[in-house]
MIDOSE-1310 file (N, C-alpha, C; in nm, 2 decimals, decimal comma, always signed):
residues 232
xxxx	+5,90/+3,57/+2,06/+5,82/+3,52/+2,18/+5,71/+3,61/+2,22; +5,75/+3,79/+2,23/+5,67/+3,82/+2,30/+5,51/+3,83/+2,15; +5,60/+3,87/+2,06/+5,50/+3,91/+1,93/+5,44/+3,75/+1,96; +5,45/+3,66/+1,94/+5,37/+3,50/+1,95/+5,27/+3,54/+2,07
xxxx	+5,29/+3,57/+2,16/+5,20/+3,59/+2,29/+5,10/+3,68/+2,25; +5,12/+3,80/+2,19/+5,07/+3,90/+2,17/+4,97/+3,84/+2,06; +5,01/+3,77/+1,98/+4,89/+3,71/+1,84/+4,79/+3,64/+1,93; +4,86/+3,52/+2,03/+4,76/+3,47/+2,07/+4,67/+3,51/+2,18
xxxx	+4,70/+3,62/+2,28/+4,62/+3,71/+2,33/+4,51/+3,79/+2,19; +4,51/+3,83/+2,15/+4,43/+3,90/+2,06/+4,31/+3,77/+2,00; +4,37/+3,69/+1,97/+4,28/+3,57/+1,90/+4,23/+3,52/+2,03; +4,25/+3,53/+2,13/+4,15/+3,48/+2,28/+4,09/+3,57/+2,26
xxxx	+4,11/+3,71/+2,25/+4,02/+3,85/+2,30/+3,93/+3,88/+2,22; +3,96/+3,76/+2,10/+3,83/+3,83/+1,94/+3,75/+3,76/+2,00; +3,83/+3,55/+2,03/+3,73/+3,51/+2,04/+3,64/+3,48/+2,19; +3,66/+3,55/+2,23/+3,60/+3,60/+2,39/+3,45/+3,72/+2,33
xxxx	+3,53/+3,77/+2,28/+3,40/+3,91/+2,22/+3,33/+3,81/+2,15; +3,32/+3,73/+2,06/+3,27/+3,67/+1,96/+3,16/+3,58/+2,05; +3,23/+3,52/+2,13/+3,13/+3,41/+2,31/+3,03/+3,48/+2,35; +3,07/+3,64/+2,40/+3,00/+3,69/+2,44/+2,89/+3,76/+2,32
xxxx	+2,88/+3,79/+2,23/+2,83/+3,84/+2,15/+2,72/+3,73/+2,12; +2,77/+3,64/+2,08/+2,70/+3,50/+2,09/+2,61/+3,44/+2,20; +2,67/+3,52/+2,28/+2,57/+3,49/+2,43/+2,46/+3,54/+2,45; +2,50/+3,67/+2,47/+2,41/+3,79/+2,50/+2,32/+3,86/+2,39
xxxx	+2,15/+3,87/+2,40/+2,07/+3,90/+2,30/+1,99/+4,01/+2,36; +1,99/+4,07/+2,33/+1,89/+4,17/+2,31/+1,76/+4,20/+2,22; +1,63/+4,18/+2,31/+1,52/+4,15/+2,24/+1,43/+4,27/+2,24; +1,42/+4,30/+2,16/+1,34/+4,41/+2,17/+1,16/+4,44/+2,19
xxxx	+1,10/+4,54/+2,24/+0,97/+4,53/+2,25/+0,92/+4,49/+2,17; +0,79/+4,40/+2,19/+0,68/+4,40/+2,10/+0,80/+4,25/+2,03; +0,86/+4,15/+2,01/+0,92/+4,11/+1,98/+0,92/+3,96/+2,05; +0,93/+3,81/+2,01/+0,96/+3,71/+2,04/+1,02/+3,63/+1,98
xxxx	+1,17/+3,58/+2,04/+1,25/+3,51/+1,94/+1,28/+3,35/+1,99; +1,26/+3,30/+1,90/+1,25/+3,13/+1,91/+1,41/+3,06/+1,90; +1,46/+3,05/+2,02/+1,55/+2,97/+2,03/+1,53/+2,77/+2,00; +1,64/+2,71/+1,94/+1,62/+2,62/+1,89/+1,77/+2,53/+1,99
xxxx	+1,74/+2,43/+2,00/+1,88/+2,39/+2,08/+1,91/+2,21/+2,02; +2,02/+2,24/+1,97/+2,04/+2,12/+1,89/+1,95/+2,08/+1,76; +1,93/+2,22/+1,71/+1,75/+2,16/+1,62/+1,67/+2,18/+1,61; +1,65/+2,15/+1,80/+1,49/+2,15/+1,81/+1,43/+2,27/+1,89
xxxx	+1,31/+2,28/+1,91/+1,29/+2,40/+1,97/+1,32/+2,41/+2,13; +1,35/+2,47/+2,21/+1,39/+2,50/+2,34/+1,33/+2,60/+2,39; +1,33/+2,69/+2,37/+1,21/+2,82/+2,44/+1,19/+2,93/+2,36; +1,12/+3,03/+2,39/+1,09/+3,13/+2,36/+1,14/+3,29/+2,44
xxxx	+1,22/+3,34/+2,37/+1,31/+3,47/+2,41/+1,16/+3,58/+2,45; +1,16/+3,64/+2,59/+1,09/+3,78/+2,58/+1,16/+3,89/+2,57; +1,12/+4,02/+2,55/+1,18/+4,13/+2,56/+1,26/+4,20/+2,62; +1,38/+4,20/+2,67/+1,50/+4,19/+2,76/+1,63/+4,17/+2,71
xxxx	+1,70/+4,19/+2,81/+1,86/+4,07/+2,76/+1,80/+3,94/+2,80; +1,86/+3,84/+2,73/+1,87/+3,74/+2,73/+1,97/+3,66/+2,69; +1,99/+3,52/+2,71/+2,13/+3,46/+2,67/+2,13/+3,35/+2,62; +2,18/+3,25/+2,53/+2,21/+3,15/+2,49/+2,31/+3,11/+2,48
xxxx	+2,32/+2,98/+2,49/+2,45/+2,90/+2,47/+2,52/+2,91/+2,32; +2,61/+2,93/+2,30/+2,64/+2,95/+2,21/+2,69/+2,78/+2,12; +2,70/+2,78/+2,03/+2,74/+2,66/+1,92/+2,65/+2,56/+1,96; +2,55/+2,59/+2,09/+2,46/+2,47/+2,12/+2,31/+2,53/+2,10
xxxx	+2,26/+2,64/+2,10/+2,18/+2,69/+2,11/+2,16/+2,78/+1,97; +2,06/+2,83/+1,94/+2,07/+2,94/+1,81/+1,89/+3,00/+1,85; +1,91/+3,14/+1,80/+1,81/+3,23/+1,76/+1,72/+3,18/+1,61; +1,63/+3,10/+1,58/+1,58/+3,04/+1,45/+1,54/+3,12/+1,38
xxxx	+1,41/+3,17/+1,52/+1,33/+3,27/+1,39/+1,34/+3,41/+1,47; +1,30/+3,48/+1,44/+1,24/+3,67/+1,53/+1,13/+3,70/+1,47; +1,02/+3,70/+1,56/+0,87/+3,72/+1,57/+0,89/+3,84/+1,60; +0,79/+3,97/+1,53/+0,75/+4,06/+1,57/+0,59/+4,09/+1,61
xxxx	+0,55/+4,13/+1,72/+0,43/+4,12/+1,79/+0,37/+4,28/+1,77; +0,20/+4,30/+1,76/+0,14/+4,42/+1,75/+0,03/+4,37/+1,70; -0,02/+4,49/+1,80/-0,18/+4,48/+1,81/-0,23/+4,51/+1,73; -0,39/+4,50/+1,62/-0,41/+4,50/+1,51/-0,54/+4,56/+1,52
xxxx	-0,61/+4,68/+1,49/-0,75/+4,73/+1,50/-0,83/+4,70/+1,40; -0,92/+4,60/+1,48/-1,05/+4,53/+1,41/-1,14/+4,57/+1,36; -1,22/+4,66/+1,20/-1,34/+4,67/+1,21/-1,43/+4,55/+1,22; -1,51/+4,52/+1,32/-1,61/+4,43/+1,36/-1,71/+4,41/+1,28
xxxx	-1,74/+4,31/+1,19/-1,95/+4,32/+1,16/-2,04/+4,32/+1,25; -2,12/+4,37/+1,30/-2,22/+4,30/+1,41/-2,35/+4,27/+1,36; -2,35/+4,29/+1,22/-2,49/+4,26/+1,18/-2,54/+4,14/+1,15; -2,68/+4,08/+1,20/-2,69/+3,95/+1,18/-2,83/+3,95/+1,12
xxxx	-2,84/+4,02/+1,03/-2,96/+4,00/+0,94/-2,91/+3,89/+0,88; -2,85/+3,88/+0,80/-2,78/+3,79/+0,67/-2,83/+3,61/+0,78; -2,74/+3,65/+0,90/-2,74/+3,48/+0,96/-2,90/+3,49/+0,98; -2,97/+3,54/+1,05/-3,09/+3,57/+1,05/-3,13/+3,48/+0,95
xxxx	-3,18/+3,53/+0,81/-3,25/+3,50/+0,69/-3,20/+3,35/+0,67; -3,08/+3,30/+0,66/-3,03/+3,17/+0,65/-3,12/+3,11/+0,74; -3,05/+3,12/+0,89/-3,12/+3,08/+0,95/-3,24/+3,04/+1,01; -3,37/+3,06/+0,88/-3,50/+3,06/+0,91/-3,49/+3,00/+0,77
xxxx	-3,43/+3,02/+0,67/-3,48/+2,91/+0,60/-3,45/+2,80/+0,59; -3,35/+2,78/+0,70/-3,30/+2,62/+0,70/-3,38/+2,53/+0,82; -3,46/+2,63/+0,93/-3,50/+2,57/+1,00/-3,66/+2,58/+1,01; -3,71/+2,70/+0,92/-3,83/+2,72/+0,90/-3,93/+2,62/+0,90
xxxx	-3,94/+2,50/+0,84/-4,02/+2,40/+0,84/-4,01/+2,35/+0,95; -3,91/+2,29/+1,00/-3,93/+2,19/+1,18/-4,00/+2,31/+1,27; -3,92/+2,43/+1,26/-4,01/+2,51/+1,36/-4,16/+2,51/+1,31; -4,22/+2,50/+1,17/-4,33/+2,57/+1,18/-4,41/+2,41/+1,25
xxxx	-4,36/+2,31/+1,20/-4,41/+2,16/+1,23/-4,36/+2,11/+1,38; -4,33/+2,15/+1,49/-4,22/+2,14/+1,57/-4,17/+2,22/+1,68; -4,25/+2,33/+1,69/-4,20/+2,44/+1,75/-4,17/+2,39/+1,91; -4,21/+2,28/+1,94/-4,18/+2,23/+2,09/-4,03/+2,23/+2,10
xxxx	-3,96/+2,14/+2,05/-3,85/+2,08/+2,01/-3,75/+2,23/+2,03; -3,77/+2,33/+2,06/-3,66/+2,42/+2,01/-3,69/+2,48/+2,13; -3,56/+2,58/+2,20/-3,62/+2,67/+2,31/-3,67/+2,77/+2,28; -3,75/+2,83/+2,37/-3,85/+2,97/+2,29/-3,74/+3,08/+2,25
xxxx	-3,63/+3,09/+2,31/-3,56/+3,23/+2,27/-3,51/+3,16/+2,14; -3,47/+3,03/+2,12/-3,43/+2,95/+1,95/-3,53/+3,01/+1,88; -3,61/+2,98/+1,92/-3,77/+3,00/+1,81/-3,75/+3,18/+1,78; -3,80/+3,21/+1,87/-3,79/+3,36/+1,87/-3,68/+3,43/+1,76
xxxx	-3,52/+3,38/+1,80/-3,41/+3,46/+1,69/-3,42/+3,36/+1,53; -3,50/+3,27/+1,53/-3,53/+3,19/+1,41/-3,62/+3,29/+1,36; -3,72/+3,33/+1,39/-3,82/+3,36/+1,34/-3,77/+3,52/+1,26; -3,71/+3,59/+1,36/-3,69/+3,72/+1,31/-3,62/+3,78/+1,17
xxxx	-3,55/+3,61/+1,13/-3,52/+3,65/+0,99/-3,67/+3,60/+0,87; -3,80/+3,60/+0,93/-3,92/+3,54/+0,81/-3,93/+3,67/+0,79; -3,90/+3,76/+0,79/-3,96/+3,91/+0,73/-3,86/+3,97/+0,64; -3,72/+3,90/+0,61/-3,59/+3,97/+0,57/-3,63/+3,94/+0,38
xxxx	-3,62/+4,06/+0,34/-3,70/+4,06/+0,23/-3,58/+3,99/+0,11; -3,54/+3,97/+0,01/-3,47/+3,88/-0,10/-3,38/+4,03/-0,13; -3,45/+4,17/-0,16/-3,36/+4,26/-0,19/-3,26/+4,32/-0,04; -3,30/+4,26/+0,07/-3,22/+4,34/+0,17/-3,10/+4,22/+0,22
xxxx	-3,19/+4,07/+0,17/-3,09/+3,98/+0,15/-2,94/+3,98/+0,06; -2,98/+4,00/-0,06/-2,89/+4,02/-0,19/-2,79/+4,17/-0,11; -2,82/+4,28/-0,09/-2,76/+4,35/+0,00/-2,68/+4,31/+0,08; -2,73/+4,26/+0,18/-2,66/+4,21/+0,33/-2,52/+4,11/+0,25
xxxx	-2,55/+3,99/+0,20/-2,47/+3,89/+0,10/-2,35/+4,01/+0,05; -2,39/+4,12/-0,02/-2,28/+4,20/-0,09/-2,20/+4,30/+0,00; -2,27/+4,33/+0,12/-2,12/+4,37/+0,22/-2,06/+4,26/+0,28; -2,13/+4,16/+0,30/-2,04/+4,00/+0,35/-1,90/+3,94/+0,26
xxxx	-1,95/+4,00/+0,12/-1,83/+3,96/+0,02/-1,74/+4,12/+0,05; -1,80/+4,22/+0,05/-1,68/+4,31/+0,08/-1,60/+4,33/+0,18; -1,68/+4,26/+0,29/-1,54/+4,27/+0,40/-1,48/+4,14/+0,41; -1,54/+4,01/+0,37/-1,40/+3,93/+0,34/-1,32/+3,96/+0,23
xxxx	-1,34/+4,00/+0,10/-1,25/+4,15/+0,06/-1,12/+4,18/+0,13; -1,21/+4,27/+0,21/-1,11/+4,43/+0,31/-1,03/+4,37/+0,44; -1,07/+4,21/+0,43/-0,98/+4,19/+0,56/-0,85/+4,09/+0,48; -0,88/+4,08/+0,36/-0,69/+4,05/+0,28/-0,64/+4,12/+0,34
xxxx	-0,65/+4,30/+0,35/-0,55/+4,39/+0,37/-0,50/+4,37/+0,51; -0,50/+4,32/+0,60/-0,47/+4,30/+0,73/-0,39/+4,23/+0,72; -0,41/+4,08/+0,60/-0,25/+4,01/+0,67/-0,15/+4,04/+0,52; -0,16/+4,20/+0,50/-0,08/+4,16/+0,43/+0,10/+4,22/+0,52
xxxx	+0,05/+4,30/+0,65/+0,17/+4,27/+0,79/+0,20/+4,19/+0,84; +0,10/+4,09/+0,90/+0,07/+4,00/+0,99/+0,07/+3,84/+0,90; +0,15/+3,77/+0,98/+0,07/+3,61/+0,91/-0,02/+3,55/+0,97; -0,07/+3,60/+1,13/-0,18/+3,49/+1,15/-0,23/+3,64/+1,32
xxxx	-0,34/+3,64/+1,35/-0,41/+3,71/+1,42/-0,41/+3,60/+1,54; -0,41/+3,66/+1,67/-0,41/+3,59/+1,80/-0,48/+3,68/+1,90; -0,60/+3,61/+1,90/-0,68/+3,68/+2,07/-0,74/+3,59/+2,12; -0,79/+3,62/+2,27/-0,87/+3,49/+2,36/-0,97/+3,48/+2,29
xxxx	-0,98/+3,33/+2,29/-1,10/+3,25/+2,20/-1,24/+3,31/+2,26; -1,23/+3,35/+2,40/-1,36/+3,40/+2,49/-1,32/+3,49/+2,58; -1,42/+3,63/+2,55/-1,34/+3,75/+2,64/-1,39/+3,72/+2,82; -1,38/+3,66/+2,83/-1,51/+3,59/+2,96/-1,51/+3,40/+2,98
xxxx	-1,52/+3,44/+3,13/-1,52/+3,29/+3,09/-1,64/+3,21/+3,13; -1,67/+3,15/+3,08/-1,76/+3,09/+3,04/-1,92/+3,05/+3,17; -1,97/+3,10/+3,14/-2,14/+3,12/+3,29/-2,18/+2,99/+3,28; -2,19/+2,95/+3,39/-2,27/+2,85/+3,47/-2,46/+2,84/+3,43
xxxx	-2,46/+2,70/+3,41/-2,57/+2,70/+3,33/-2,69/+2,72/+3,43; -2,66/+2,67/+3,56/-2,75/+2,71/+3,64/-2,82/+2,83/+3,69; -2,67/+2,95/+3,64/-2,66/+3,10/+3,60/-2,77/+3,13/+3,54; -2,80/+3,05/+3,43/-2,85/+3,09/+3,28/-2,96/+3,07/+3,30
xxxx	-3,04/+2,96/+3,38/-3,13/+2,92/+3,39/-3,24/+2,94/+3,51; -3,16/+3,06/+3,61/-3,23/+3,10/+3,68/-3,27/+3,25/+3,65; -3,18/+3,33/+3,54/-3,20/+3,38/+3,49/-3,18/+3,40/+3,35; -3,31/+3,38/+3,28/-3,33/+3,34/+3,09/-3,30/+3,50/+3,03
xxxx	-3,30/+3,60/+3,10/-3,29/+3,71/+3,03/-3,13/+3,72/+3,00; -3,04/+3,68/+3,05/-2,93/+3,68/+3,05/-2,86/+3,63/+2,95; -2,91/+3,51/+2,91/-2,90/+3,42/+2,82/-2,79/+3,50/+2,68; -2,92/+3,55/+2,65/-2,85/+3,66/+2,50/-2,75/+3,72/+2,50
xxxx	-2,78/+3,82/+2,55/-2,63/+3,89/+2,63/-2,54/+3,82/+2,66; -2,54/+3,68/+2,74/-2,42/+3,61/+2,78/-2,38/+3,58/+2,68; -2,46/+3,52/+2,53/-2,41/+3,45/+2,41/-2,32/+3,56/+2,32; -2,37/+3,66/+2,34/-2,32/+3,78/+2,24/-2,17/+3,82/+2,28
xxxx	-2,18/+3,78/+2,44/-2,04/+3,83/+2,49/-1,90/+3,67/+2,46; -1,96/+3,64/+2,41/-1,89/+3,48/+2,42/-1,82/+3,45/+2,30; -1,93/+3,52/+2,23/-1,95/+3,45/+2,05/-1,84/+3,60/+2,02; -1,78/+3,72/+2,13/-1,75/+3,81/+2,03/-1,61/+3,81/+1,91
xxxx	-1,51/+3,72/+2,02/-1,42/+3,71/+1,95/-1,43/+3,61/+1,84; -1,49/+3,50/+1,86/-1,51/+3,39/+1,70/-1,59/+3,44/+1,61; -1,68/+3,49/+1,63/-1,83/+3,51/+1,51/-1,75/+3,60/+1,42; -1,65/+3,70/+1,47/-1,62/+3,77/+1,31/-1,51/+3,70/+1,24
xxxx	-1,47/+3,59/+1,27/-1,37/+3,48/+1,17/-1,46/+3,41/+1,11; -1,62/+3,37/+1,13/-1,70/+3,32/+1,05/-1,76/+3,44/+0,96; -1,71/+3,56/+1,00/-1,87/+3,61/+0,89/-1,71/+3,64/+0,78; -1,60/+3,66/+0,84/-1,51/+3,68/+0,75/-1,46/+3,55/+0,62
xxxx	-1,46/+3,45/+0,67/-1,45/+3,30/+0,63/-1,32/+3,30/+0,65; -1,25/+3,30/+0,72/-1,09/+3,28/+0,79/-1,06/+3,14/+0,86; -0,96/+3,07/+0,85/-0,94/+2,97/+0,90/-0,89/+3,03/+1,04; -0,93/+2,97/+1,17/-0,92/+2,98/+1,30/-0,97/+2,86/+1,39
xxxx	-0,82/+2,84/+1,49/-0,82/+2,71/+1,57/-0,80/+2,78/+1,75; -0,90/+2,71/+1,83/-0,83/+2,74/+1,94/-0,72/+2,65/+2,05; -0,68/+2,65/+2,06/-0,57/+2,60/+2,22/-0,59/+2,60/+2,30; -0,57/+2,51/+2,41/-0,55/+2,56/+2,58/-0,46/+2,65/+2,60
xxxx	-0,47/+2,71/+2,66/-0,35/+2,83/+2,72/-0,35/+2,85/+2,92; -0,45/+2,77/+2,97/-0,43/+2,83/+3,11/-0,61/+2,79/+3,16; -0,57/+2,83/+3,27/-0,74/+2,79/+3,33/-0,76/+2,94/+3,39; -0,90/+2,96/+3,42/-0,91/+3,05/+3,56/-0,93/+3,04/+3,68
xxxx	-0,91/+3,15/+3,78/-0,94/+3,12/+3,92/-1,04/+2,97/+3,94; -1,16/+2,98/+3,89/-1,22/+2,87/+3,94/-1,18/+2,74/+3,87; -1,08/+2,70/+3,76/-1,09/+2,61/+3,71/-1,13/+2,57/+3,61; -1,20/+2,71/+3,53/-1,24/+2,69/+3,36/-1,14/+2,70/+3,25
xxxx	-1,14/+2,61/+3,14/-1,04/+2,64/+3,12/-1,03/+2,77/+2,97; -0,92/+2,83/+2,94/-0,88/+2,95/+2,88/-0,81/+2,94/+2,72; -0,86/+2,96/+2,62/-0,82/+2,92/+2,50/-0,78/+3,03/+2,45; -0,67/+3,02/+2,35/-0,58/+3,08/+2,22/-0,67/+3,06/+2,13
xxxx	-0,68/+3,18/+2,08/-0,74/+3,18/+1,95/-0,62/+3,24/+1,80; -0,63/+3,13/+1,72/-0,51/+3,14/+1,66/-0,59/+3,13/+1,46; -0,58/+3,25/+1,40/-0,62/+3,28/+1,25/-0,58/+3,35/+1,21; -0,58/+3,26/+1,05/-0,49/+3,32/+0,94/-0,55/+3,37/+0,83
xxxx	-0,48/+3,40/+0,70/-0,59/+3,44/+0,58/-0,63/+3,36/+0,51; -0,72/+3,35/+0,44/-0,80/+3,28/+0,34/-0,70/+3,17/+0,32; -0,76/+3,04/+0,30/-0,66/+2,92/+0,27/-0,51/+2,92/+0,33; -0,53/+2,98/+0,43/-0,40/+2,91/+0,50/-0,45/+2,83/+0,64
xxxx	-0,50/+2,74/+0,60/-0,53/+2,63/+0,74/-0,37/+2,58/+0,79; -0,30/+2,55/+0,65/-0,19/+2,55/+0,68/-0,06/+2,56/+0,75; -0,10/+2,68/+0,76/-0,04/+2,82/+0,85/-0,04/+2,82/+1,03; -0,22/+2,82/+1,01/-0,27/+2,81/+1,12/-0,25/+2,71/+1,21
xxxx	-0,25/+2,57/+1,15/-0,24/+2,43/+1,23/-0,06/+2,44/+1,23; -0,01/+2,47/+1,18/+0,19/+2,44/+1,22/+0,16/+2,56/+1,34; +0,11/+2,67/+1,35/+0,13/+2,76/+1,48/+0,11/+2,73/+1,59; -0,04/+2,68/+1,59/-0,10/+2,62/+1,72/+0,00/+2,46/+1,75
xxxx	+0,04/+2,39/+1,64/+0,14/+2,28/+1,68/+0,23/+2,36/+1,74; +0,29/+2,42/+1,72/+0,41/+2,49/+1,77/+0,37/+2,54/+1,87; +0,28/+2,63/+1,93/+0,23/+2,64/+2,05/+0,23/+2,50/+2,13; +0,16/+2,39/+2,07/+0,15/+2,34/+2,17/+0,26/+2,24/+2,24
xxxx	+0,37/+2,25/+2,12/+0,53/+2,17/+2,17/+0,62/+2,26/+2,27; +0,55/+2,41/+2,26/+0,62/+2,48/+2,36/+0,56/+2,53/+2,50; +0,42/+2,46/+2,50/+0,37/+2,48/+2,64/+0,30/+2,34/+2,69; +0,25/+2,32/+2,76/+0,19/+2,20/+2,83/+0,04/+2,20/+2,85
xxxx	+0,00/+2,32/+2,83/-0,11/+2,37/+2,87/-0,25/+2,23/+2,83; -0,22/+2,16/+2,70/-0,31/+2,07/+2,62/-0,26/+1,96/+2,73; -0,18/+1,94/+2,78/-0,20/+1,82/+2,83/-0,25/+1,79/+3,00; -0,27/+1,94/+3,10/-0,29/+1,94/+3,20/-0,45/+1,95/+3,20
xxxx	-0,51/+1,92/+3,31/-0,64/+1,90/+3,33/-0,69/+2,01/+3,44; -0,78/+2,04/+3,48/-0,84/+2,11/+3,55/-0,81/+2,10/+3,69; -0,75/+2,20/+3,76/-0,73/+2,16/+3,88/-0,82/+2,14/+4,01; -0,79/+2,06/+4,06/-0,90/+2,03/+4,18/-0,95/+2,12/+4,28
């Protein structure tokens, strides 16, 4: 009798440890783990304890998160020289049609000589190159689509000097996924104080659009952010 009580106290006490073990997760820094419930997805674990249901709930995947140091291009001879030869004729026949600062950054590639071209073209293929080596940690790179949010055109138009500078600060985080040739999508994520709204910028390596579009889906089945509107 007592040895029977004794077996089945122990097999409660394994499987008590086993409940709790099952429960209780510990997530560690820099880390996000994707709970799934019945299947499907249910939330996203942050760094902490945390808990799940057990036999109803499961840990799918474990994301590890880290910041990634970007060498930047900022040179735009290369777009420059394109740039004027695709629009060189309407401007030279046309120059009304276009705003003076358009005309102006069009123009400054007519002097970009064919040898400083062929140059410029041959660091453009070496850092899409040098930036394979980045995901070969990483599967997909994540920053705000815009470091800023976005100026009032009335802003812009009472003052034209601003204009450039506002574009440069805007364009900083996408322009180097184009000069790199990287597939990159953005998302809603949030608005700001006034009601603009705030995008995920979400890119992967060469030929993985793939990649890219299941993440931002998966973003967007775990937040709402795509379906709310601007608040009043």
């Amino acid at each position: 009798m007592d040895s029977t009580f004794s077996s089945v106290a122990v097999v409660i006490a394994v499987v008590a440890v086993i409940f709790i073990f099952q429960t209780f997760k510990i997530v560690p820094q820099q880390h996000a783990w994707v709970v799934e419930r019945l299947g499907k997805y249910d939330r996203t674990l942050s760094p902490g304890l945390e808990f799940v249901i057990p036999f109803v709930e499961r840990v799918a995947y474990k994301h590890s998160l880290k910041e990634v140091p970007l060498d930047v291009p900022t040179d735009r001879m290369l777009q420059a020289a394109e740039s004027y030869a695709y629009h060189a004729e309407s401007v030279a026949k046309s120059p009304e049609l276009y705003q003076a600062e358009t005309v102006r950054r069009i123009r400054s590639g007519e002097k970009v000589s064919a040898a400083e071209y062929i140059r410029r073209r041959r660091e453009q293929d070496e850092a899409r190159r040098g930036i394979r080596a980045v995901f070969a940690d990483v599967d997909v790179l994540v920053t705000p689509t815009m470091p800023m949010p976005a100026p009032a055109i009335a802003e812009l138009k009472a003052n034209p000097e601003a204009m450039r500078p506002a574009e440069l600060r805007l364009l900083r985080n996408t322009r180097p996924f184009n000069v790199w040739g990287l597939p990159a999508i953005s998302v809603p994520c949030g608005f700001t104080q006034r009601g603009l709204p705030i995008g995920l910028q979400i890119a992967g390596a060469h030929w993985r659009e793939d990649l890219v579009l299941r993440v931002a889906y998966a973003y967007e089945q775990a937040t709402a952010w795509h379906k709310r509107r601007r608040p009043e």
